[in-house]
C-alpha positions as CSV (number, residue, x, y, z in Angstrom):
1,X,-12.0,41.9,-63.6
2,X,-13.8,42.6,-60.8
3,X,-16.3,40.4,-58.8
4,X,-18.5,41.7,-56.7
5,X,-19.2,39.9,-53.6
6,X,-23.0,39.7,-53.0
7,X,-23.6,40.2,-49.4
8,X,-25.4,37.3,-48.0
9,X,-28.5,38.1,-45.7
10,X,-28.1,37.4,-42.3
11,X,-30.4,34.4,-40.6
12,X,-32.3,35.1,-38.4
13,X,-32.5,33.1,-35.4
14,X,-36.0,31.6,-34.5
15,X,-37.0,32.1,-31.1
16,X,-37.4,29.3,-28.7
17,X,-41.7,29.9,-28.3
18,X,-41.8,29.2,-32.5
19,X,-40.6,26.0,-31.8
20,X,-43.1,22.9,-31.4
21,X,-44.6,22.4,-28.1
22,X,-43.5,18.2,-28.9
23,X,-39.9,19.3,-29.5
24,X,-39.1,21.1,-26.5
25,X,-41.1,18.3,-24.0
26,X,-38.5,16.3,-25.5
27,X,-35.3,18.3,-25.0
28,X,-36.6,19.0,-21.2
29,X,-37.3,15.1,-20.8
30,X,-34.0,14.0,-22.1
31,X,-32.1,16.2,-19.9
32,X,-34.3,15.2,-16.9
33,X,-33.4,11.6,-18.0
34,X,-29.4,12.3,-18.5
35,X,-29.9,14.2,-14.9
36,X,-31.2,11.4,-12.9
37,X,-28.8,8.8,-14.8
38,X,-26.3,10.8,-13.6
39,X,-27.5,10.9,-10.2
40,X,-28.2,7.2,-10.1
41,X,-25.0,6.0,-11.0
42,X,-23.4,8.6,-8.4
43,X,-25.5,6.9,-5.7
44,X,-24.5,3.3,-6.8
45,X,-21.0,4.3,-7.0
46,X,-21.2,5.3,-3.5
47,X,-23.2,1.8,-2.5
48,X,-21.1,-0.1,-4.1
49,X,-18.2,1.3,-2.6
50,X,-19.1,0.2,0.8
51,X,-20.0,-3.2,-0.6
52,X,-16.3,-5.1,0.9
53,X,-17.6,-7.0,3.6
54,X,-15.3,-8.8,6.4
55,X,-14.7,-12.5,4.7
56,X,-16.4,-16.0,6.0
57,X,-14.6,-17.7,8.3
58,X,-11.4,-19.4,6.3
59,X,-13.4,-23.0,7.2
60,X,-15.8,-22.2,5.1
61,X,-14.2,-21.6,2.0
62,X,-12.1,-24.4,2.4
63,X,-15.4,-26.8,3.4
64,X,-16.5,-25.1,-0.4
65,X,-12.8,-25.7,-2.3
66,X,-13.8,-29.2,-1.8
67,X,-10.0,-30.0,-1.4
68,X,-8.6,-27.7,-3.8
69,X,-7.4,-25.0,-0.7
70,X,-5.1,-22.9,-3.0
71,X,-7.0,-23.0,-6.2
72,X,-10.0,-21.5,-3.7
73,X,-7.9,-18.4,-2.6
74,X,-6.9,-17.7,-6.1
75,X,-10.1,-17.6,-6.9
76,X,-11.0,-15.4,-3.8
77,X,-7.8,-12.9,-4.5
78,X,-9.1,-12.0,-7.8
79,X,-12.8,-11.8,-6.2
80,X,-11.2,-8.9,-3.9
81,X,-9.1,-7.4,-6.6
82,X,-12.2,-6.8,-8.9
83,X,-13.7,-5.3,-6.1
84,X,-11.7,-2.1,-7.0
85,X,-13.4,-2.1,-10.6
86,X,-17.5,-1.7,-10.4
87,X,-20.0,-0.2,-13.0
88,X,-17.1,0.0,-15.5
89,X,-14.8,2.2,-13.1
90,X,-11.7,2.0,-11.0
91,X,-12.7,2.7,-7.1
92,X,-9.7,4.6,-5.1
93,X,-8.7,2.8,-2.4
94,X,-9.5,5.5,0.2
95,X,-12.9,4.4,-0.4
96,X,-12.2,0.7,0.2
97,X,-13.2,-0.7,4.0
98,X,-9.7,-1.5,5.1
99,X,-10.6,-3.2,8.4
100,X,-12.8,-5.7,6.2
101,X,-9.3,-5.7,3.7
102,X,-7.4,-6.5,6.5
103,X,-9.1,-9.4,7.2
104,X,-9.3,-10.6,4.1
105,X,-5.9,-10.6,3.3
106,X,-5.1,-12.6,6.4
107,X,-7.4,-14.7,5.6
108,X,-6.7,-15.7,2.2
109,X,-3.1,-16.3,3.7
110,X,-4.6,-18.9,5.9
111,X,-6.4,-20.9,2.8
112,X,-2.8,-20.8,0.9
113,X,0.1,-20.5,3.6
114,X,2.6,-20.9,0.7
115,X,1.6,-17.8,-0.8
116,X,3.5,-14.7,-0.4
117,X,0.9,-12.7,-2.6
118,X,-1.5,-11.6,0.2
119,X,1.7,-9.8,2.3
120,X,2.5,-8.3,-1.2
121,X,-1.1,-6.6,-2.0
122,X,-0.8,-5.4,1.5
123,X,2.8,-3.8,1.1
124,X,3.0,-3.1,-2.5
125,X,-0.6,-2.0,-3.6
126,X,-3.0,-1.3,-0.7
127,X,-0.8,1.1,0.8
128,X,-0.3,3.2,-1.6
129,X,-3.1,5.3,-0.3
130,X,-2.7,9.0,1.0
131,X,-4.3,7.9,4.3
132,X,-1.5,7.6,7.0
133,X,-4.7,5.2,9.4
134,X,-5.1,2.9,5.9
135,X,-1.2,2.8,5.7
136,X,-0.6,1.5,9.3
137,X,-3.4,-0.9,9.4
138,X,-1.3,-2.9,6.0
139,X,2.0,-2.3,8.2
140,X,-0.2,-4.1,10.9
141,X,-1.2,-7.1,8.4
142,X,2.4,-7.1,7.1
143,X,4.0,-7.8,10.9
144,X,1.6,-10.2,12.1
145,X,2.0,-12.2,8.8
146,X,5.9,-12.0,9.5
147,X,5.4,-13.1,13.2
148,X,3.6,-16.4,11.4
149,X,6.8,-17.0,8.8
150,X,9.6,-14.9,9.2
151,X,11.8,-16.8,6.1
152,X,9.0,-15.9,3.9
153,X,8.2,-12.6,4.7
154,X,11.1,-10.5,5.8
155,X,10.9,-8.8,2.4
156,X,8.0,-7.1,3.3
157,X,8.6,-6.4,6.7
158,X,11.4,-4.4,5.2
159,X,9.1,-3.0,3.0
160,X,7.4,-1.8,6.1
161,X,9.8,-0.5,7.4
162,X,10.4,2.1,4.5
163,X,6.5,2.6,4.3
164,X,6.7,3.4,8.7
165,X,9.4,5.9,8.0
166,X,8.7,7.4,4.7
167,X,4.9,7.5,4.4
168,X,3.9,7.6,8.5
169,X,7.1,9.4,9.1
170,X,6.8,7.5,12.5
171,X,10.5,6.6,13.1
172,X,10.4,4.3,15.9
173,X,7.5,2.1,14.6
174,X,10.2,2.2,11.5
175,X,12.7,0.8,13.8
176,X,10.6,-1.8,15.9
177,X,10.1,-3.5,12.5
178,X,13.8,-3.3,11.1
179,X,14.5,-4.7,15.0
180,X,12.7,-7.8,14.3
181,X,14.4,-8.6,11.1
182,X,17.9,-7.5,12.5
183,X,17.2,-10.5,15.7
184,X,15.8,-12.6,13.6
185,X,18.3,-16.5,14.2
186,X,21.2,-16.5,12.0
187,X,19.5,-20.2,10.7
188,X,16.6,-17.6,8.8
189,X,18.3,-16.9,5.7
190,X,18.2,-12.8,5.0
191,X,20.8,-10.7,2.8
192,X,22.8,-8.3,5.2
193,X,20.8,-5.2,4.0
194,X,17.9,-6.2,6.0
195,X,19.1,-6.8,8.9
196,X,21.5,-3.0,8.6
197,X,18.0,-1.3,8.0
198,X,18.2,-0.9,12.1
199,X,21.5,0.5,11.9
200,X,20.5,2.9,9.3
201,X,17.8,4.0,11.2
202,X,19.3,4.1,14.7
203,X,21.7,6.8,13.6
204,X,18.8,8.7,12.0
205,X,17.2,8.2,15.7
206,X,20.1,9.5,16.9
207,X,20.7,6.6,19.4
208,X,24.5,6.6,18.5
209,X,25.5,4.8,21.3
210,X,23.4,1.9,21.0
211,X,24.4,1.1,17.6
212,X,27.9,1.7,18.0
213,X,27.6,-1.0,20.2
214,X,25.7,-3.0,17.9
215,X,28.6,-2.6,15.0
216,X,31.5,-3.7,17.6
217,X,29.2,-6.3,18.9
218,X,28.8,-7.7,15.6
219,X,32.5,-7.1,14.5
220,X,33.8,-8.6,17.1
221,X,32.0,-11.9,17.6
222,X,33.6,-13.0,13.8
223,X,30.1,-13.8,13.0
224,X,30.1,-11.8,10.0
225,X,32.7,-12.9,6.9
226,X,31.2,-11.3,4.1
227,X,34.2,-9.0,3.4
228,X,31.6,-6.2,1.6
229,X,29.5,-6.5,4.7
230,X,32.4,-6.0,7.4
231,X,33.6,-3.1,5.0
232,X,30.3,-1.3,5.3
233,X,29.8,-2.1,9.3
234,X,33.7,-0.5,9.5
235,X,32.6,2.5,8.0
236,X,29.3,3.0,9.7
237,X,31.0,2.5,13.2
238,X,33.7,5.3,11.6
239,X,30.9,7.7,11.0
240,X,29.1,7.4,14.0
241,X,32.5,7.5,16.1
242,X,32.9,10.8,14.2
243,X,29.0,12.0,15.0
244,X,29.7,10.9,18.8
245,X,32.7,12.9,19.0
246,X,32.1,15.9,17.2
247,X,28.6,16.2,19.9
248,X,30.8,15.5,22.9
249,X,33.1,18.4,21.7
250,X,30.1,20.5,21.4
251,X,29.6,19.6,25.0
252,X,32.8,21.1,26.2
């Protein structure tokens, strides 16, 4: 059997004018309002970004801790941190004052000296920012808190390091830092690694010369007994021997 399909009439669509004079004031006020919402929470965002201010001086805030110095720059760590989450958003950290940062994570250091957590915001998560000035001002904070406590902070001097060379791509402010971690006195305890990263980077430098002395320097002295460690100085001060002699032969 058959079944015709009755054909349904078409709707037809009602003109915007036939529509109540109440209605559309309404429609045009809430999109004014979702507009200017919109706008006003762009502007705050902005404000608030520029809301990290350059800390108190550290007496203060320990005058305030009332004795309790470390619980204090806790407190003021997580104060800074939530500074990157405002209006119910995440902030990039381009946006973030790093001169004020700086200075704050030097000076929580000072109100908990024991702490290696400001040196490691400073390597680890404020520098991972695709601005090369933001990126050398935490290198900056990073050295001068290794110049106050070498044993405790050689890590992230190393750290750096890699961040000068890989990041800045500035190869001797790479080396200047490895250079402090490689003289540091034998009586500061450091793994090997650290203080190779100059040797590493001195052949990348192509100052061949200088650390082939190094390597015989240290070889020779008998300072070194690790037998891992004095089989990777041998073979460093192989492959530069070869670099150095396959240039001199390009001489000739």
């Amino acid at each position: 059997m058959n079944l015709r399909l009755r054909k349904q009439p078409r709707q037809r669509q009602r003109p915007c004018s036939s529509l109540p004079v109440w209605l559309l004031g309404g429609l045009l006020l809430a999109l004014a309002l979702q507009t200017g919402s919109h706008q006003w929470m762009e502007g705050q965002r902005k404000v608030s970004e520029q809301q990290l201010t350059p800390p108190l001086n550290p007496a203060v805030y320990k005058l305030l801790s009332l004795g309790s110095e470390k619980l204090m720059s806790y407190l003021l760590i997580l104060r800074l941190q939530l500074h990157d989450n405002q209006l119910g958003r995440n902030l990039r950290y381009r946006h973030l004052d790093y001169h004020a940062l700086s200075q704050w994570l030097l000076m929580l250091y000072q109100m908990n000296p024991k702490s290696d957590y400001p040196a490691f915001l400073a390597s680890r998560v404020y520098s991972q920012v695709r601005d090369p000035r933001k990126v050398r001002q935490m290198v900056s904070v990073i050295e001068t808190l290794f110049d106050q406590n070498p044993q405790q902070h050689w890590r992230r001097m190393t750290e750096a390091s890699v961040l000068a060379k890989h990041i800045l791509k500035d190869l001797p402010l790479a080396l200047r830092l490895a250079d402090k971690v490689a003289d540091l006195p034998a009586q500061v305890q450091i793994p090997y690694w650290a203080r190779d990263m100059k040797l590493v980077l001195l052949d990348e430098l192509n100052e061949l010369e200088t650390a082939q002395l190094l390597i015989s320097s240290m070889l020779q002295q008998g300072q070194i007994s690790d037998p891992d460690e004095i089989r990777f100085l041998q073979s460093r001060l192989l492959k530069i021997q070869q670099k150095l002699s396959a240039q001199r032969q390009k001489i000739r």
